[in-house]
C-alpha positions as CSV (number, residue, x, y, z in Angstrom):
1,X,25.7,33.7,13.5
2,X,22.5,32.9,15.5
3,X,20.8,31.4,12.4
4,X,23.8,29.5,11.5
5,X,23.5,27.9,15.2
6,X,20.0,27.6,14.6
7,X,20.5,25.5,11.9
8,X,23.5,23.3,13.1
9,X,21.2,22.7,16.4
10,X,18.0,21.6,13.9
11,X,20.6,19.7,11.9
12,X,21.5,18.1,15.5
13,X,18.6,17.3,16.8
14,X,17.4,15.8,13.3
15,X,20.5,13.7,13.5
16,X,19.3,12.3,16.8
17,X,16.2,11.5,16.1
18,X,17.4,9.5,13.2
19,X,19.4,7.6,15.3
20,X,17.1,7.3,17.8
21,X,14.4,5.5,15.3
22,X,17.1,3.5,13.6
23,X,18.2,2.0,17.1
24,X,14.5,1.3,18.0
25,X,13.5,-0.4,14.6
26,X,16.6,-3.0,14.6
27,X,16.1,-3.7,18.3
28,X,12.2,-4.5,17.5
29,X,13.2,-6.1,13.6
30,X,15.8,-8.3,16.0
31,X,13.8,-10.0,18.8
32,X,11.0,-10.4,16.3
33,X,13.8,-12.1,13.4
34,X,14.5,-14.1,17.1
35,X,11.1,-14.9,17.6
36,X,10.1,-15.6,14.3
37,X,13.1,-17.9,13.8
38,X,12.3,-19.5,17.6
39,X,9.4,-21.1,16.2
40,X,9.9,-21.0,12.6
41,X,13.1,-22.8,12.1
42,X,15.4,-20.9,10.0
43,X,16.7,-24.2,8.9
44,X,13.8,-25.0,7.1
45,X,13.4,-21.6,5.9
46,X,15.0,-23.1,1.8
47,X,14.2,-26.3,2.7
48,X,11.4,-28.1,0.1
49,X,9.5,-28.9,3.0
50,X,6.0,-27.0,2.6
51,X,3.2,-25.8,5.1
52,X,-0.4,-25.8,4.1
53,X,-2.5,-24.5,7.2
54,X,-6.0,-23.0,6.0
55,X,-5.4,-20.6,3.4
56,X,-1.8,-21.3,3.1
57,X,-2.5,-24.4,1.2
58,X,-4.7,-22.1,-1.3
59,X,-2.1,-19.3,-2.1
60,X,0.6,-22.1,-2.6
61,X,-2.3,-23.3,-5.6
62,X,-2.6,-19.6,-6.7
63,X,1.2,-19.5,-6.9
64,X,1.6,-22.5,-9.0
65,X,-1.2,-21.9,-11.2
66,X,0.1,-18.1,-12.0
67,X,3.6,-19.9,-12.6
68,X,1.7,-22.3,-15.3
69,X,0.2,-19.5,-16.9
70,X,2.7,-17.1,-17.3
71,X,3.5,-14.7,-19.3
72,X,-0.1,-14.9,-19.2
73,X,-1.6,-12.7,-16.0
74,X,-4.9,-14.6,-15.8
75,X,-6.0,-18.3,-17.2
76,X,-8.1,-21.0,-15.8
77,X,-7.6,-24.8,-14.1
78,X,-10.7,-26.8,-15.5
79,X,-9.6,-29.3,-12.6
80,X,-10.1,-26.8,-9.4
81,X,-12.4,-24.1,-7.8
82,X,-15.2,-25.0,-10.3
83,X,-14.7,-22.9,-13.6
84,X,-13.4,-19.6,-11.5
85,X,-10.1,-18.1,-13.1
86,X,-7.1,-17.6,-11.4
87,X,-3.5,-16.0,-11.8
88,X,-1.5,-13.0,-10.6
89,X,-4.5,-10.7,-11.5
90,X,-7.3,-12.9,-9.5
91,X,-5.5,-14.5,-6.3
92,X,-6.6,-10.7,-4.3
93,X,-4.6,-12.0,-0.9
94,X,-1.4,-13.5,-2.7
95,X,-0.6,-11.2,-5.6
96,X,3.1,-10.6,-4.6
97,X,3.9,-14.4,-3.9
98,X,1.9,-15.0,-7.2
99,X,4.2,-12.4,-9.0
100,X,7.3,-13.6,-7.3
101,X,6.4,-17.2,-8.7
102,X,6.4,-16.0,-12.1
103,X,9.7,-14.1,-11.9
104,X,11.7,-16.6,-9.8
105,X,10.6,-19.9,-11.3
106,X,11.8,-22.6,-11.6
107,X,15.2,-21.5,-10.3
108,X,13.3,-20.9,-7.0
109,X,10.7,-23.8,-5.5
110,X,7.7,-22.0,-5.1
111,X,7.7,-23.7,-1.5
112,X,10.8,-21.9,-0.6
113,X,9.6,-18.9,-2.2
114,X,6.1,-18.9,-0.5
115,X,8.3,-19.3,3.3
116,X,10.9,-16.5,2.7
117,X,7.1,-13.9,1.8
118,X,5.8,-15.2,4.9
119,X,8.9,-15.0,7.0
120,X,10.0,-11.3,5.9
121,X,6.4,-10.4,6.4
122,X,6.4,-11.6,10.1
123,X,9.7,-9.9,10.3
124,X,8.9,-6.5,9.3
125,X,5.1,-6.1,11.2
126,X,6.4,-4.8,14.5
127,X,9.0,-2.4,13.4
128,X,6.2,-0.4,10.9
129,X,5.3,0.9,14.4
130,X,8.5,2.5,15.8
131,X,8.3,4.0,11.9
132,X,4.9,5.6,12.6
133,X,6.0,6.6,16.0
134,X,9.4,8.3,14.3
135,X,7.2,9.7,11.4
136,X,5.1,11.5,14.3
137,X,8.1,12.7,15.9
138,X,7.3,11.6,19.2
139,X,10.6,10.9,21.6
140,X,13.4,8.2,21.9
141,X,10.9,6.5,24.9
142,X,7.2,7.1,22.9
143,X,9.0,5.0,20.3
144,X,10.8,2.4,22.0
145,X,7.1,1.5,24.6
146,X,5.6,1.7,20.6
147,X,7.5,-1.0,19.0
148,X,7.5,-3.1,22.6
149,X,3.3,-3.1,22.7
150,X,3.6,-4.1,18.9
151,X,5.5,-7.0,19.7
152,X,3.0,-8.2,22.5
153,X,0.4,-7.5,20.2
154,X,1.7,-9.5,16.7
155,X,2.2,-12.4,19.1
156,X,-0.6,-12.1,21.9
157,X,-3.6,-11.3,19.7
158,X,-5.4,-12.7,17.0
159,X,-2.9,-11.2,14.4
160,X,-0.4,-14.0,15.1
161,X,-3.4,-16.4,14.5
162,X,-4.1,-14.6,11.2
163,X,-0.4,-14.6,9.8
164,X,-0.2,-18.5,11.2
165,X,-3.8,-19.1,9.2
166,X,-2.3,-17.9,5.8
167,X,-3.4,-14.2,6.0
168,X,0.0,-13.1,5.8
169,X,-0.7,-10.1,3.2
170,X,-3.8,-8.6,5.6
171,X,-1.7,-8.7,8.5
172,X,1.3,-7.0,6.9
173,X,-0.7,-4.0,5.0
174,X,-2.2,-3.6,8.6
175,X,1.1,-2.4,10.6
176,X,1.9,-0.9,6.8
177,X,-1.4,1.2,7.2
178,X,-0.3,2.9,10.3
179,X,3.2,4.5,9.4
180,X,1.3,5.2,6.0
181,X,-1.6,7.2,8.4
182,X,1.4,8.8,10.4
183,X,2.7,10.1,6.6
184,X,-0.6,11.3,5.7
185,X,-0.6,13.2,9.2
186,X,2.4,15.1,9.1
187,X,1.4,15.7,5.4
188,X,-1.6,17.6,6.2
189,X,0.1,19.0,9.3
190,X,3.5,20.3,8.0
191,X,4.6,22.2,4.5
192,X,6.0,19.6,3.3
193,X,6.3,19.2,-0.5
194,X,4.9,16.9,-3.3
195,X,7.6,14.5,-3.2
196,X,5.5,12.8,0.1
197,X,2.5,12.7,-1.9
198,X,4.8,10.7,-4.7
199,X,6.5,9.0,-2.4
200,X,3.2,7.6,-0.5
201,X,1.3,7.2,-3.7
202,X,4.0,5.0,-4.7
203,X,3.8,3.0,-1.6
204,X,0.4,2.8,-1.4
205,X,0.2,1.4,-5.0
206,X,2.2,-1.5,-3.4
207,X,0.5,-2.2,-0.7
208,X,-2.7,-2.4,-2.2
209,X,-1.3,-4.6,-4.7
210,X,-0.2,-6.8,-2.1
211,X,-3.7,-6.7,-0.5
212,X,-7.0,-5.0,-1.6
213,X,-8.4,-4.0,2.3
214,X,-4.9,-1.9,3.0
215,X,-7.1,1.3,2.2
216,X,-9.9,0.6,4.5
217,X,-8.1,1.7,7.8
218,X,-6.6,5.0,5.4
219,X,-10.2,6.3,5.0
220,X,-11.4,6.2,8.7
221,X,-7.8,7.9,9.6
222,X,-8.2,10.4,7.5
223,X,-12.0,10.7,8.4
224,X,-10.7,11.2,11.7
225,X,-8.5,13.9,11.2
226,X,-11.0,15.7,9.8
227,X,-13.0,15.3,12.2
228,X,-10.4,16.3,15.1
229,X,-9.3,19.0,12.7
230,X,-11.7,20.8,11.4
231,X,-10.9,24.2,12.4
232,X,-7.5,24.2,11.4
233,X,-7.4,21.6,8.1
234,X,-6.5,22.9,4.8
235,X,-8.7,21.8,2.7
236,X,-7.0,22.4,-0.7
237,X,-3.5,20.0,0.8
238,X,-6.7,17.6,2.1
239,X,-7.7,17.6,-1.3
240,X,-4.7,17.1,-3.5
241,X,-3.6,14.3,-0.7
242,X,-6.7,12.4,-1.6
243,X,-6.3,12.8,-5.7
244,X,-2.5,12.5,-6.2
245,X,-2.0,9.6,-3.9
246,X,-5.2,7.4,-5.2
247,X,-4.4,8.1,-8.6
248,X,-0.9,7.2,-8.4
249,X,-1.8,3.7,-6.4
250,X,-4.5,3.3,-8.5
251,X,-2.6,3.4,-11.7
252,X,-0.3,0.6,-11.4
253,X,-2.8,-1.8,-10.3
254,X,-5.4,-1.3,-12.9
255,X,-4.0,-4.5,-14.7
256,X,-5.6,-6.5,-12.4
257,X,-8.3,-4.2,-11.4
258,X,-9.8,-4.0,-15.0
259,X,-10.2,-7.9,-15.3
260,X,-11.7,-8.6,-12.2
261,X,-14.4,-6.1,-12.9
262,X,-14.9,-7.4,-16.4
263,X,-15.3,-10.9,-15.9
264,X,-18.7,-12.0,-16.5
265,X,-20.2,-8.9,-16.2
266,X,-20.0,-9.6,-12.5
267,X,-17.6,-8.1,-10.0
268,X,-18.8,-8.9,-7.2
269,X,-18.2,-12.7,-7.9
270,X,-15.0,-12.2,-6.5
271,X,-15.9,-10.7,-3.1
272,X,-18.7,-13.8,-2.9
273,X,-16.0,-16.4,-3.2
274,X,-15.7,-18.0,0.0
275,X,-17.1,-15.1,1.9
276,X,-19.0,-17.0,5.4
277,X,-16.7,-15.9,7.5
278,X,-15.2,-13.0,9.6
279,X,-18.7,-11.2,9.3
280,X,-20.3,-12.2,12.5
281,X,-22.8,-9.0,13.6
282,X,-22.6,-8.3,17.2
283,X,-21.7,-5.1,19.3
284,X,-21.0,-6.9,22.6
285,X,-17.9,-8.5,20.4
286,X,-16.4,-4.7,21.4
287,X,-16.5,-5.3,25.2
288,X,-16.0,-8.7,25.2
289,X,-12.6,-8.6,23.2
290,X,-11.6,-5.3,25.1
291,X,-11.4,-7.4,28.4
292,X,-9.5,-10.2,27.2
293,X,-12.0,-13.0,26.3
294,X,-10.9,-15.9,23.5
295,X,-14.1,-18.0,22.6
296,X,-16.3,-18.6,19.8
297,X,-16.0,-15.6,17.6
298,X,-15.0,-13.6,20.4
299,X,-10.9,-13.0,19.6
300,X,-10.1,-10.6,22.3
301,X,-6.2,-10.2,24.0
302,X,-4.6,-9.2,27.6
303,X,-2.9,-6.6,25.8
304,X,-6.3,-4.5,24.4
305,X,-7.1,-3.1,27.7
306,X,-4.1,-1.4,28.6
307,X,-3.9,-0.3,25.4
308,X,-7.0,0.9,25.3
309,X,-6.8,2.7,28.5
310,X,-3.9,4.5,27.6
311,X,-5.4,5.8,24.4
312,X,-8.4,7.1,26.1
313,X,-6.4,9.2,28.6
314,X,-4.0,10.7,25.9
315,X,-6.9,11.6,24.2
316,X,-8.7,13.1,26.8
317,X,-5.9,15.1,29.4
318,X,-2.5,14.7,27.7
319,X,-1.3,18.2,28.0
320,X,1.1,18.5,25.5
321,X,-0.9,20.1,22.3
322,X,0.9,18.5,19.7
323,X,0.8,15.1,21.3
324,X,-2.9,15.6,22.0
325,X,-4.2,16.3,18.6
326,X,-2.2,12.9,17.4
327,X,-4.0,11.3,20.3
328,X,-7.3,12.3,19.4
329,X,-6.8,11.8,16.0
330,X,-5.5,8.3,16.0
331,X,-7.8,7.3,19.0
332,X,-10.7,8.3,16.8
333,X,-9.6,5.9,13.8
334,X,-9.1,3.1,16.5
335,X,-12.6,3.0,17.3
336,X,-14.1,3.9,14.5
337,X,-11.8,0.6,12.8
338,X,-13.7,-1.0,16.4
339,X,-16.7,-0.6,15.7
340,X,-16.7,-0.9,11.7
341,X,-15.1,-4.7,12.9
342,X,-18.0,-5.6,15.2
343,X,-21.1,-4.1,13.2
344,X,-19.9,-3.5,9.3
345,X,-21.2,-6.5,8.3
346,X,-25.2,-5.3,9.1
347,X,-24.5,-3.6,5.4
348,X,-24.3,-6.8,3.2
349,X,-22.2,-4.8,1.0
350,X,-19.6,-4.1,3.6
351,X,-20.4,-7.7,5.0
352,X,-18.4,-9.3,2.0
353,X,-15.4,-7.4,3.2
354,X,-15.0,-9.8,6.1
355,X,-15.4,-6.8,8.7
356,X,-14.5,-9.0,12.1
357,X,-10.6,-9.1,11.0
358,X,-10.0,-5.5,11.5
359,X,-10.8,-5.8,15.2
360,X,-7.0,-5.8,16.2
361,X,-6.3,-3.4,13.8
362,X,-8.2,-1.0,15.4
363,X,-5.7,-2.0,19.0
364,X,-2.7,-1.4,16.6
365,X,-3.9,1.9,15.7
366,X,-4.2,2.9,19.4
367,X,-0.8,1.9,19.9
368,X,1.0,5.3,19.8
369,X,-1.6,7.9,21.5
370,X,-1.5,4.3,24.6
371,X,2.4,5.5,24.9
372,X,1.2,8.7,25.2
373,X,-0.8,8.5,27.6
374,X,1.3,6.2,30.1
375,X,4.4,8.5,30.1
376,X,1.4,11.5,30.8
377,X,0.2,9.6,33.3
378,X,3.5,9.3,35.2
379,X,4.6,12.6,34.5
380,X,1.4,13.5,36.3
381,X,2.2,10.8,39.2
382,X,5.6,13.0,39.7
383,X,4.2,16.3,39.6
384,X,2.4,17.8,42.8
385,X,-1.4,17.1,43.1
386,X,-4.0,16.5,45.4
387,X,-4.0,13.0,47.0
388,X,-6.9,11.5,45.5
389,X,-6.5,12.5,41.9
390,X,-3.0,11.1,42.0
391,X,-4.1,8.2,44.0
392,X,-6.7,7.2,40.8
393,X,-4.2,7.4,39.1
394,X,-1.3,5.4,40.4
395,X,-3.9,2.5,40.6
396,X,-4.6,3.0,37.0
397,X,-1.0,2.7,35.8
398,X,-0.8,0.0,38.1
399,X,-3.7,-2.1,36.5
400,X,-2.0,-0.9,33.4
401,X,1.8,-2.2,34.1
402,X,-0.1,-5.4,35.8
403,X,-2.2,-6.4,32.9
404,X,0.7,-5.6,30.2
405,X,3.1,-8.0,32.2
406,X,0.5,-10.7,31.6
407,X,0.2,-10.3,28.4
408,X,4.3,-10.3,28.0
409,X,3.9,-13.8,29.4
410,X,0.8,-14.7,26.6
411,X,3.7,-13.7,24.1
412,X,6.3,-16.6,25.8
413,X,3.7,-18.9,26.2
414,X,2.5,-18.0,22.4
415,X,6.3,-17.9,21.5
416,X,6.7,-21.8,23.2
417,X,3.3,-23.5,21.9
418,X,4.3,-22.6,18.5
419,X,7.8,-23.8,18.6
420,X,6.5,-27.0,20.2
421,X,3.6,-27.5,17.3
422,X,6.4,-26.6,14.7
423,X,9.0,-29.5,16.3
424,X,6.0,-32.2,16.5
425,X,5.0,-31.6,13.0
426,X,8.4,-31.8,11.8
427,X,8.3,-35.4,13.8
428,X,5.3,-36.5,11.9
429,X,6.3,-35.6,8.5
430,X,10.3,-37.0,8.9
431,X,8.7,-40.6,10.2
């Protein structure tokens, strides 16, 4: 009798926290489908009407080109980009619009094609959060502050300027990465079977397909969690995480993979392509961006100082163990993402793999241990201590809540300049 109420109260509680991460994710998939549709007119969503803003222009090229060639994978344009190939297998930041050319033209325009990838992908970054949060099993309120920060910080960072620039594919396997690291976490943490491993190989092999850098941030999580882990990890589940899941994303992609390597005896031809940028070598970029500043290639936010506070004291005094040890672990791969952004490129090798973007993904990954550590921090507000300990830390949280409300009103004013820019360009083009 006790073990049947055992199991009716886990089969409860799992219930609730279903519901609970369901409720989150369509509140956060909502506002952002009414954000995204505030300045990105549904209207003009099937409309023949395209948009070429910086690279967009290029993947809509890659698209057509891999819509001429088909069934073939890979051909070449002797009018464009000099001699270099192109195709589904070549295009490494629009293979899934490339692919979805091939397989939905010419029923579908491959304008209207190219808006619905990067409207989805806009729709779906914020809620991959509340997943991670769910995936930790961290509480109803942990994932609700998770999925509000990840709002603020799609629109209020330079991740809104990326997906606006054309880098719709990096941004997406970024939020991707971090419910893919929660995964991985409860993997190594739990008993869980082989169907994850499947399950995430799987995934991963789609991600990456969909853009080449999504492993970067995977290896300096799981680095971390060795690192924060080392006296309890199992090395044998560490291991068999690492060969089941590469080998089943690698698999699926090697169609692509194998070309790129072989063509003219030169790989790295590829990663040379149009590679000046996003490689700027600097360490003050980490303080500078931490405090807000937006200047020269200094792309910092309001929003990656309360974050980054609240990571740090998670990390550092939450008291609960099993929050803690996510803390630490996912605090860890936020700097280490931090630092690889602002100094990678010093390695010419690493240089070519544009380094400087993955500055906010290092912020997104300090997301969740940030609402750990605010909901500590009040919890230790409440709680009887000695007046100048809870003194420092009632200013804290107030700097915190402060400097969070401004950077709620960068996402309106983000939210307003781009629905204005989006109604003046529609002015232009219809006169």
């Amino acid at each position: 009798m006790e073990k049947l109420m055992n199991d009716q109260s886990s089969q409860s509680s799992s219930f609730k926290r279903i519901w609970e991460f369901n409720f989150v994710t369509l509140i956060t998939t909502l506002i952002q489908f009414l954000c995204v549709a505030y300045t990105f007119p549904v209207s003009e969503l099937l409309s023949n009407q395209p948009f070429f803003h910086i690279d967009s222009a290029f993947h809509w090229y890659q698209m057509q080109l891999a819509a001429d060639i088909a069934p073939s994978t890979i051909g070449y344009d002797p009018f464009f980009a000099a001699g270099y190939p192109g195709g589904v297998t070549i295009n490494l930041s629009a293979h899934v619009p490339a692919l979805l050319a091939i397989l939905l033209t010419p029923k579908v325009s491959i304008v209207v094609i190219y808006k619905c990838y990067v409207f989805v992908c806009a729709i779906l970054g914020p809620a991959c959060v509340s997943l991670a949060a769910s995936l930790l099993r961290l509480s109803f309120r942990h994932t609700a502050l998770a999925g509000f920060l990840a709002l603020i910080l799609w629109w209020a960072s330079i991740f809104h300027w990326y997906h606006t620039a054309g880098m719709v594919s990096f941004v997406m396997a970024s939020f991707v990465a971090l419910p893919f690291s929660a995964a991985i976490y409860q993997y190594l943490e739990s008993d869980e079977n082989g169907w994850t491993l499947i399950v995430l190989g799987i995934t991963g092999g789609i991600i990456f397909f969909s853009h080449p850098l999504f492993p970067i941030p995977i290896v300096f999580f799981t680095l971390s969690y060795v690192c924060t882990s080392w006296s309890r990890i199992s090395f044998q589940r560490l291991t068999i995480l690492i060969l089941v899941v590469s080998g089943i994303s690698l698999i699926p992609n090697l169609f692509w993979l194998i070309p790129m390597f072989h063509y003219s005896g030169d790989p790295s031809i590829y990663l040379k392509v149009g590679q000046p940028y996003q490689k700027i070598v600097d360490a003050n970029l980490l303080w500078r961006e931490l405090i807000g500043q937006f200047r020269g290639n200094t792309h910092g936010a309001k929003i990656y100082a309360p974050i980054f506070i609240g990571a740090v004291y998670s990390s550092l005094f939450s008291r609960n163990r099993s929050m803690l040890k996510i803390a630490q672990c996912l605090t860890l791969s936020g700097l280490i993402i931090l630092l690889f952004a602002a100094t990678g490129a010093s390695i010419s090798v690493i240089g070519n793999l544009q380094p400087n973007r993955f500055s906010p993904v290092g912020y997104l990954f300090l997301i969740i241990p940030a609402t750990i550590g605010y909901y500590d921090a009040i919890h230790f507000i409440k709680e009887r201590h000695n007046f100048f300990s809870k003194s420092f830390i009632t200013i804290g949280v107030a700097i915190v809540v402060t400097t969070t409300s401004y950077a709620s009103y960068d996402l309106i004013m983000s939210l307003s300049q781009c629905a204005s820019s989006v109604s003046f360009q529609n002015k232009e083009l219809h006169s």
